[in-house]
C-alpha positions as CSV (number, residue, x, y, z in Angstrom):
1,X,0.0,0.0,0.0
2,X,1.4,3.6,-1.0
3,X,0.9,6.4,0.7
4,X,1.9,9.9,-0.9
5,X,2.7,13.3,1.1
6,X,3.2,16.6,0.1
7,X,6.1,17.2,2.7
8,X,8.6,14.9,4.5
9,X,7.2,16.6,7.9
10,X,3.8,15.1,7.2
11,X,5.1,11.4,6.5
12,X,7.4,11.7,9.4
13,X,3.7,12.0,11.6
14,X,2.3,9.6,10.0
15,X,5.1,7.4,10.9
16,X,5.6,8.4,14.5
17,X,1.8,7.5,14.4
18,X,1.9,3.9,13.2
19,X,5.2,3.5,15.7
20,X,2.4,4.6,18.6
21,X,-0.1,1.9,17.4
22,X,2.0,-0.7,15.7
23,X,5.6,-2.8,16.3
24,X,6.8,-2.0,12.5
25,X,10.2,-1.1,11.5
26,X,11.3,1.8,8.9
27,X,13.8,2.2,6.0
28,X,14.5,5.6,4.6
29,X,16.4,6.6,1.6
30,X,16.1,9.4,-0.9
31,X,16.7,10.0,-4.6
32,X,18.2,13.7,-6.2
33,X,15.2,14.4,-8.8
34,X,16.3,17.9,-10.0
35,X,19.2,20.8,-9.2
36,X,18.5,23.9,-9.5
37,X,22.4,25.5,-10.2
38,X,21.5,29.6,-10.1
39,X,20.2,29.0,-6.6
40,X,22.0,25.8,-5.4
41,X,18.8,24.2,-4.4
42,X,18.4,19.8,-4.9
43,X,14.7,18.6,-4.9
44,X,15.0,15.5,-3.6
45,X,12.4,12.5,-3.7
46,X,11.8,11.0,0.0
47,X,11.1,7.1,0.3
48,X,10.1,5.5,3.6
49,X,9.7,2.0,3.8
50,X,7.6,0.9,6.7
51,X,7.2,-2.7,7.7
52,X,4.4,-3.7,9.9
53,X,4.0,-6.9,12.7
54,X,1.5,-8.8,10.9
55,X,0.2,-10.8,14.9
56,X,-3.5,-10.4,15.3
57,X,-5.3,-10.8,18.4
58,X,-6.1,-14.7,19.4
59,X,-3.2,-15.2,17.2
60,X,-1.6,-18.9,18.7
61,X,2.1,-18.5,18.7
62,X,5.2,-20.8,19.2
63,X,7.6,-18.7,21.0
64,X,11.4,-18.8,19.9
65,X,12.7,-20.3,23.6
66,X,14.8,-17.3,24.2
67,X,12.1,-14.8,23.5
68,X,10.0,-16.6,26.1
69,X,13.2,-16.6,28.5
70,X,13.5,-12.9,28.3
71,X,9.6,-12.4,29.0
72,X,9.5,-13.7,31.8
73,X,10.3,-17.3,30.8
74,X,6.6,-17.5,30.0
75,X,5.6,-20.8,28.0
76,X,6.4,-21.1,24.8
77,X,2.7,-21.2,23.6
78,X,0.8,-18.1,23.9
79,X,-2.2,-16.1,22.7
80,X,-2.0,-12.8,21.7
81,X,-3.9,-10.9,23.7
82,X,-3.1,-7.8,22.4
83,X,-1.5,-5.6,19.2
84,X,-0.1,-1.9,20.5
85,X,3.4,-0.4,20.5
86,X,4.2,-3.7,22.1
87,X,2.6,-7.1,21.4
88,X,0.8,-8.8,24.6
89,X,0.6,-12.3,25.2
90,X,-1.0,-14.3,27.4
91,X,-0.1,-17.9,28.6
92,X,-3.7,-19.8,27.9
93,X,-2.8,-22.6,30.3
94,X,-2.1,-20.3,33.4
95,X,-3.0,-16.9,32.7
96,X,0.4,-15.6,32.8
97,X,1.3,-12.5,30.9
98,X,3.9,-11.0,29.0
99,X,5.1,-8.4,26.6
100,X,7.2,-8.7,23.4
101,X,8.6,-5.2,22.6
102,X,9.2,-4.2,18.9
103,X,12.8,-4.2,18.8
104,X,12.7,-8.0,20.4
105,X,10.2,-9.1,17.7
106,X,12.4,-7.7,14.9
107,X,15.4,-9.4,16.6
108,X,13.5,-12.4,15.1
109,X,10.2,-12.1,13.6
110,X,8.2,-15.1,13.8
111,X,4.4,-16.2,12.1
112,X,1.7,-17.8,14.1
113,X,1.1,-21.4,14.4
114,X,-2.7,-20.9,14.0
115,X,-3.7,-17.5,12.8
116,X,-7.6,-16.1,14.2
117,X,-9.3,-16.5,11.4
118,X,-13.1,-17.9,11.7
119,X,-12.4,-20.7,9.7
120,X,-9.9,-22.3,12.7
121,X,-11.8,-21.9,15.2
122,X,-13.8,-24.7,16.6
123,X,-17.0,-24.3,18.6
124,X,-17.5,-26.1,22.1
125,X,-20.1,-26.5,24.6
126,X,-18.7,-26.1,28.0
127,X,-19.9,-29.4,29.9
128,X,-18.7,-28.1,33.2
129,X,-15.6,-26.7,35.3
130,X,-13.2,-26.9,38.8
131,X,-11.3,-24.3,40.1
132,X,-7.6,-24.7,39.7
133,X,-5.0,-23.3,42.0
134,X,-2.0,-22.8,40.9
135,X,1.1,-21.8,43.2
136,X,3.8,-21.5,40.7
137,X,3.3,-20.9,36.8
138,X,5.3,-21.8,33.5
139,X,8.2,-19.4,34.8
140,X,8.1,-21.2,38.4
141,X,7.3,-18.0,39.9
142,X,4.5,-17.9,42.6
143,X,1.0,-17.0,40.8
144,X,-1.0,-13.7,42.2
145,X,-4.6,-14.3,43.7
146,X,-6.1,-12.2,41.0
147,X,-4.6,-14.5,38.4
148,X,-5.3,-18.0,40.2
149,X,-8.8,-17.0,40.5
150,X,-9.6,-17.0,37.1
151,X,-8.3,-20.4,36.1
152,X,-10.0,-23.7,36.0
153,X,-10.4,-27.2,34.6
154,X,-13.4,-27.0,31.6
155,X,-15.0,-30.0,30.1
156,X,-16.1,-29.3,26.7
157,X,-17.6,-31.1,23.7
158,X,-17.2,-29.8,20.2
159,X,-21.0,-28.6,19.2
160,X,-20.1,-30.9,15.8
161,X,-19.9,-34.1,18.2
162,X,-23.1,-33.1,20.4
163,X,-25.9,-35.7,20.0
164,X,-23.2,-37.9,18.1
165,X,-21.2,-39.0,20.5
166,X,-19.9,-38.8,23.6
167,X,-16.6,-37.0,23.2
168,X,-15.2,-34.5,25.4
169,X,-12.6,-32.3,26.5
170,X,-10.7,-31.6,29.8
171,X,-8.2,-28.9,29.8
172,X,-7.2,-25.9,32.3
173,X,-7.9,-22.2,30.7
174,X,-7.5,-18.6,31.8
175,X,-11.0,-18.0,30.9
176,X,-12.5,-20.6,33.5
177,X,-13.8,-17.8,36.2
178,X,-16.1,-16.8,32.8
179,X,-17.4,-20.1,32.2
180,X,-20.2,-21.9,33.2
181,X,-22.3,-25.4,31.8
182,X,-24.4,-24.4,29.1
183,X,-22.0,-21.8,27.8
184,X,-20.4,-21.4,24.1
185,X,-16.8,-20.9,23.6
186,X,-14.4,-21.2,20.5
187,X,-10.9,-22.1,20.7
188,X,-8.1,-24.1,18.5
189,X,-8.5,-27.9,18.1
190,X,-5.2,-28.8,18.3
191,X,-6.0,-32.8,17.6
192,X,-6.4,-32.3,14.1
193,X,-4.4,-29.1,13.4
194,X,-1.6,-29.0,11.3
195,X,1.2,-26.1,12.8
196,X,3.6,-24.5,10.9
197,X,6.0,-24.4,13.3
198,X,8.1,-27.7,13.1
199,X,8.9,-28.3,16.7
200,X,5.3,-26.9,17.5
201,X,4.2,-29.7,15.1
202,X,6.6,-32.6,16.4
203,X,5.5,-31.3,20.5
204,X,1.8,-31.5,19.1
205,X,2.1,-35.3,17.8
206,X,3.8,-36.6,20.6
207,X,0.9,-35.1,23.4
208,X,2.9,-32.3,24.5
209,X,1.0,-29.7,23.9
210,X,-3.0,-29.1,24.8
211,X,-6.0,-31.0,22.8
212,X,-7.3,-27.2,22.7
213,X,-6.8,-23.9,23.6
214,X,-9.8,-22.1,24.3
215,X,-10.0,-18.5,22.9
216,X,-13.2,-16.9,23.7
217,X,-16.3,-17.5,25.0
218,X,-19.8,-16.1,23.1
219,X,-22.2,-14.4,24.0
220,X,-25.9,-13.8,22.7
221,X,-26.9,-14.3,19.3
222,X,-23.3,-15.6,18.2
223,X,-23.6,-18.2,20.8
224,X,-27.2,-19.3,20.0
225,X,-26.6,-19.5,16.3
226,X,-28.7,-16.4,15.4
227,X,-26.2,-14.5,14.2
């Protein structure tokens, strides 16, 4: 996409703009177009290239092992929570959370595993829950009250499977404390997912990682099917 500005000043806004909203990194160069010799004035022709983070929210992720080691050695798989100046990740397992600054994601840019599109996420019933207490998370530090209250055990079924057959789904999650039986979530069905990520892919084979990780639950219409 091509943007076009009358001045440098206005691009350099623009700019400082997407670097307020956005990790993205710059390249700037310029090309002589014209000299004017009476009055020893160049016009010059201003480029900027501007590369943008392409996470999404509810994006699943495969951390590089380092970058989780320098957040906090959070586990390697994450959601994103959020997209700013910074990229916020949450551990969907324990509720722990981090933050992946700009100049760390450049370092070493990575993809998603699963990206949030509609088409990959799977629809469950929650069946029931249990609290879970955790003292220590991922990073074996102690876990705060606000953040152990919100996890629990769900038992799910896959709508798809409902009436079928009898199917279901244990697994912790960091939206437990918003779940209840009769409730309508979506998450990533990691049983019959194929991840890009290699080691994500050889970790998902053997039963390393999670049979799902639930996303978010819905509400009204959306849940019902109305909608």
């Amino acid at each position: 996409m091509d943007f076009y500005f009358p001045d440098k000043g206005k691009a350099a806004r623009f700019i400082s703009f997407l670097e307020d909203v956005v990790p993205m990194k710059v390249k700037s160069s310029k090309k002589l177009i014209g000299t004017d010799d009476k009055s020893n004035v160049s016009n010059y022709k201003y480029t900027n290239l501007v590369e943008i983070c392409t996470l999404c929210k509810d994006d699943l992720l495969f951390l590089p092992k380092k970058l989780a080691l320098s957040i906090g050695n959070i586990s390697r798989l994450v959601l994103v929570k959020n997209v700013s100046n910074v990229i916020h990740v949450i551990d969907p397992l324990s509720g722990q959370t981090g933050n992946i600054e700009s100049d760390a994601y450049w370092r070493d840019p990575f993809r998603p595993i699963i990206t949030a599109a509609r088409t990959r996420l799977t629809r469950y019933m929650i069946l029931g829950k249990e609290p879970v207490f955790l003292e220590r998370n991922a990073s074996k530090k102690a876990v705060g009250k606000k953040q152990r209250s919100k996890l629990a055990l769900i038992t799910a079924a896959r709508e798809s499977d409902l009436g079928r057959n009898d199917s279901q789904i244990e697994e912790r999650s960091q939206l437990g404390y918003l779940m209840k039986s009769g409730d309508v979530c979506v998450g990533y069905d990691l049983t019959e997912a194929q991840l890009v990520d290699e080691e994500a892919e050889e970790l998902r084979s053997s039963g390393k990682l999670p049979d799902v990780v639930f996303v978010r639950k819905l509400y009204g219409g959306v849940a019902t099917g109305e909608s």
